[in-house]
C-alpha positions as CSV (number, residue, x, y, z in Angstrom):
1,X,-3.8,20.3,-11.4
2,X,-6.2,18.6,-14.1
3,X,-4.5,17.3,-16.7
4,X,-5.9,17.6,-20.6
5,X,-8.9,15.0,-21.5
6,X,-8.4,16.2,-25.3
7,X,-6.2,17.5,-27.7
8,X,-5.0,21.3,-27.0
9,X,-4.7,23.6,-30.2
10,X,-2.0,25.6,-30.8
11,X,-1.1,28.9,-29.5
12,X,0.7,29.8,-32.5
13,X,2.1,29.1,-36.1
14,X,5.2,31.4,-36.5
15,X,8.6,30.3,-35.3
16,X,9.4,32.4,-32.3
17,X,13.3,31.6,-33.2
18,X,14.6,30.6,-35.9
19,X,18.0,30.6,-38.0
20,X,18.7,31.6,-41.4
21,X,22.1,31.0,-43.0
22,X,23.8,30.6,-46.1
23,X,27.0,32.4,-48.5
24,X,28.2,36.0,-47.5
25,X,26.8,38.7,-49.5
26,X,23.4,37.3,-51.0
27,X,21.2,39.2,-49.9
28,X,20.6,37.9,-45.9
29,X,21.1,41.4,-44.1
30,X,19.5,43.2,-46.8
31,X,16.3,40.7,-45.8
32,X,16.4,41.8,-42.6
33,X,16.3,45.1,-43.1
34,X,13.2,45.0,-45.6
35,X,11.3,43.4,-42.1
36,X,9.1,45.7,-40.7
37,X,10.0,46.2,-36.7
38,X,13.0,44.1,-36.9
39,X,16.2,45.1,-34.9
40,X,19.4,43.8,-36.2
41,X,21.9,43.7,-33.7
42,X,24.9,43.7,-36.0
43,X,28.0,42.2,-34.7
44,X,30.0,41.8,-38.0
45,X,29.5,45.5,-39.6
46,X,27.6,43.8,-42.1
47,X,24.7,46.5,-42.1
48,X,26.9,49.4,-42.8
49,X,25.4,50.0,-46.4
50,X,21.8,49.5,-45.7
51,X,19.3,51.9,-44.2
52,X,17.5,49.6,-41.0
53,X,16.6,49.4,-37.9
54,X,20.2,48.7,-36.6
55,X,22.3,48.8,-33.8
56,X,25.9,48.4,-33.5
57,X,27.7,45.8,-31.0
58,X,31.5,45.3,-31.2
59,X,32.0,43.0,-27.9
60,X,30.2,40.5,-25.9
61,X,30.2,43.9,-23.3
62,X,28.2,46.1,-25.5
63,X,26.0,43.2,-26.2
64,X,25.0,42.5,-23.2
65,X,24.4,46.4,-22.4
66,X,21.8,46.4,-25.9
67,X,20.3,43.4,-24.2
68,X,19.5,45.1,-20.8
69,X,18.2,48.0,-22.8
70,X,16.0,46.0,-24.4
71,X,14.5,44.7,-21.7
72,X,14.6,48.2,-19.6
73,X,12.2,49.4,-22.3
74,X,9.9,46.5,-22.1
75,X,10.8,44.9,-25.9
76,X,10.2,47.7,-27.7
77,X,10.6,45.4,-30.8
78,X,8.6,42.6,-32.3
79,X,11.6,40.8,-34.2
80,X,15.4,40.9,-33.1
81,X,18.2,39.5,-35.4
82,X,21.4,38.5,-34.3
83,X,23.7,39.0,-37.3
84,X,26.0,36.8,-36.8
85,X,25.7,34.4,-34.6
86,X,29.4,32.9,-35.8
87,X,30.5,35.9,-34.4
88,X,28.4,35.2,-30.7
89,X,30.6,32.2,-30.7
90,X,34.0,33.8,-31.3
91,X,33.2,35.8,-28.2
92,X,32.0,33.0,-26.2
93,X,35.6,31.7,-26.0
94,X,37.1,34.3,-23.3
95,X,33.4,33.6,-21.7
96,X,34.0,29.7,-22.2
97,X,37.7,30.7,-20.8
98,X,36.9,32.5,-17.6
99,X,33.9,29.4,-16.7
100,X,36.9,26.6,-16.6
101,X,39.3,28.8,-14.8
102,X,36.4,28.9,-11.8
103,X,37.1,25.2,-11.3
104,X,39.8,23.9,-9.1
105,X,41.5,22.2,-12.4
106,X,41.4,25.4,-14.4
107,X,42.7,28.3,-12.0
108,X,46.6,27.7,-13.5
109,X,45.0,27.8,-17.0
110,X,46.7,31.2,-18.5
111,X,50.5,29.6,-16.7
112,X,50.0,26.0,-18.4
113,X,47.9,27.6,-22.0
114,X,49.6,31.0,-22.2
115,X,48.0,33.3,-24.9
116,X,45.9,30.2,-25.8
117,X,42.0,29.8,-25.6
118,X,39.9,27.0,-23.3
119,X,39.7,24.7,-26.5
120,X,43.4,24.4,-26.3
121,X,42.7,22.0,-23.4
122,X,43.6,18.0,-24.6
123,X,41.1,15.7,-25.4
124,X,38.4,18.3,-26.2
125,X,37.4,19.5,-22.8
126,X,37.4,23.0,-23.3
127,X,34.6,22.5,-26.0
128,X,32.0,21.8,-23.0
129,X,32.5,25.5,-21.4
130,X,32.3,27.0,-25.3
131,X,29.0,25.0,-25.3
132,X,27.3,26.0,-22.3
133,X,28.6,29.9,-22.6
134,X,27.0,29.8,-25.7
135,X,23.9,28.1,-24.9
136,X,23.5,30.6,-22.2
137,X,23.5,33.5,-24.6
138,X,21.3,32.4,-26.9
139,X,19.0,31.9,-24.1
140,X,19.5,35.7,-23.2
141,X,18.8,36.4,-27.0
142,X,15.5,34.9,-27.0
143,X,14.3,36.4,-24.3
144,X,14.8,40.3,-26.2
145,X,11.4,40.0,-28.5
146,X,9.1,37.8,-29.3
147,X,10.6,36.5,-32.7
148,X,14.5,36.1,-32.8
149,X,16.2,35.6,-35.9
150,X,19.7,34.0,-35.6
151,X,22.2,34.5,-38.6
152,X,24.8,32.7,-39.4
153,X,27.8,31.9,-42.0
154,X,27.9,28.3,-44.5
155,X,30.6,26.0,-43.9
156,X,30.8,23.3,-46.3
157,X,31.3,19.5,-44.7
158,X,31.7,16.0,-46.3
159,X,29.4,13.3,-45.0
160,X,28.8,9.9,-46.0
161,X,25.4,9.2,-47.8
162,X,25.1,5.4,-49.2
163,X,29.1,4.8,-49.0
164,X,30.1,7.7,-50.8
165,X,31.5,11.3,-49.4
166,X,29.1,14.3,-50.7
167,X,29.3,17.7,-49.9
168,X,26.9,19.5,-47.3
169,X,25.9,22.7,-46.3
170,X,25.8,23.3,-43.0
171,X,25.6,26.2,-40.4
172,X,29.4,27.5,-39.6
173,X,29.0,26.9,-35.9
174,X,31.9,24.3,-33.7
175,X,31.3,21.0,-33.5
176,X,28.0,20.2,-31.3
177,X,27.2,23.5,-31.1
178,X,25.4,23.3,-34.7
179,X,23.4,20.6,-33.6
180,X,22.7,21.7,-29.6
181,X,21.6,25.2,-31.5
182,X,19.5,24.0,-34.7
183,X,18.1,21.2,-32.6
184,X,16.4,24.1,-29.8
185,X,14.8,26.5,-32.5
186,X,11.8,26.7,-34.2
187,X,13.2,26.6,-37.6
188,X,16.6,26.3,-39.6
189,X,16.3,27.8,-43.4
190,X,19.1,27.8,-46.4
191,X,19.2,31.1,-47.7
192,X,20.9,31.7,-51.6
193,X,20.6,33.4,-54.7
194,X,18.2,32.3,-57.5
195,X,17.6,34.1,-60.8
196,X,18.0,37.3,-59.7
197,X,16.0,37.0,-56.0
198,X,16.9,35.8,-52.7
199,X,15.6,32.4,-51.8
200,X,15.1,30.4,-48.6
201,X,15.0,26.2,-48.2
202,X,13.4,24.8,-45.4
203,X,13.7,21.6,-47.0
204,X,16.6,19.0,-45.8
205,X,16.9,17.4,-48.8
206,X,19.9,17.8,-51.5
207,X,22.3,17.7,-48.3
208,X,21.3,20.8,-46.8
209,X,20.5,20.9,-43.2
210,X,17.4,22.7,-43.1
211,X,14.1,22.1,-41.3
212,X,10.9,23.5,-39.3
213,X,8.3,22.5,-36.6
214,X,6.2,25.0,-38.0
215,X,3.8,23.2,-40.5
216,X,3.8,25.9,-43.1
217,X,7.2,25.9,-43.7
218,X,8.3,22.5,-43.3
219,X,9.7,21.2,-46.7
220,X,9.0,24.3,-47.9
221,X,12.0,25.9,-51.1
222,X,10.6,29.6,-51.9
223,X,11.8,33.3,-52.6
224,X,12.3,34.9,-49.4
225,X,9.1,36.6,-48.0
226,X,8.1,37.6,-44.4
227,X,4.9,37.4,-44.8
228,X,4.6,34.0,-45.5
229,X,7.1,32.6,-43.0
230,X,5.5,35.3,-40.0
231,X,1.7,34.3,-40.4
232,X,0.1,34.9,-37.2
């Protein structure tokens, strides 16, 4: 193996995933539906309204059946959206569930937790199976097309910015989870309402979390448009 004497460009500029979230009803699914060869794989009934390229998944089952149909037909599609991805993670739970009750300490789980899910279990434990069942889907998400858009709901938080509690806006996801997922995509943007037209912050400030790898986006606040966050 020979190992790089000089700097080696880069293969590309778009984010290959990415997450978009922000306050129901402004305006996310109907973006998704304006991009040309996007599937939305809608898990929420959220696209029920809106002419798109659109398929329907009610369980984690039928999901994972539009996933191997995907990949049957070589990825037919250039973008897939998962709308929501709060919803992914609701259904990881009996996933999350079924992982600890493998292990020797969980097989009495449903006699000791009955009618209870795994993040019932004391001192947070269960929260590690809820992580790594949903780490694993959105590792078989990527894999569906080359692009992968990831939506999700806003959850307001309080965090402490020099000695004083302000309010946040943050991705509706449990705990680490936020962090794990935001921290392994290309690009996190805010999505809301401005004057009339839907808008999209890649910029952390103001308490938001927002961000992107991808030079032409990174601090970037601007009315939604494909074309200028797809640019290769």
């Amino acid at each position: 193996m020979e190992l790089p004497k000089k700097k080696v460009p880069a293969s590309r500029k778009s984010p290959k995933n990415m997450i978009l979230y922000g306050p129901p009803k402004i305006g996310k699914t109907t973006a998704l539906a304006s991009l040309e060869g996007c599937l939305i794989i809608d898990l929420e009934e959220g696209s029920d309204m809106l002419d798109a390229l659109k398929v329907q998944a009610n369980n984690i089952e039928e999901l994972t059946q539009i996933g191997k149909e995907i990949l049957k037909q070589n990825k037919p599609y250039k973008y897939v959206a998962i709308d929501t991805i709060t919803k992914l993670e609701e259904w990881c739970l009996d996933e999350a569930k079924k992982d600890y009750m493998k292990t020797p300490m969980g097989e009495d789980f449903d006699k000791k937790f009955t009618g209870l899910c795994v993040t019932s279990l004391p001192m947070g434990a269960g929260y590690t199976y809820l992580r790594k069942a949903f780490a694993r889907w959105i590792e078989r998400v990527n894999k569906l097309a080359d692009h992968v858009i990831l939506i999700g709901h806003l959850k307001d938080k309080i965090v402490s910015k020099k000695g004083k509690e302000v309010a946040a806006k943050d991705l509706a996801l449990t705990g680490k989870i936020t962090e794990i997922t935001c921290g392994k995509v290309d690009a996190v943007g805010y999505v809301y309402r401005e004057d009339g037209e839907t808008h999209i912050s890649f910029n952390s400030d103001n308490n938001i979390n927002a961000g992107s790898r991808c030079d032409h986006l990174k601090g970037q606040d601007m009315v939604l448009d494909w074309s200028k966050i797809f640019v290769d």
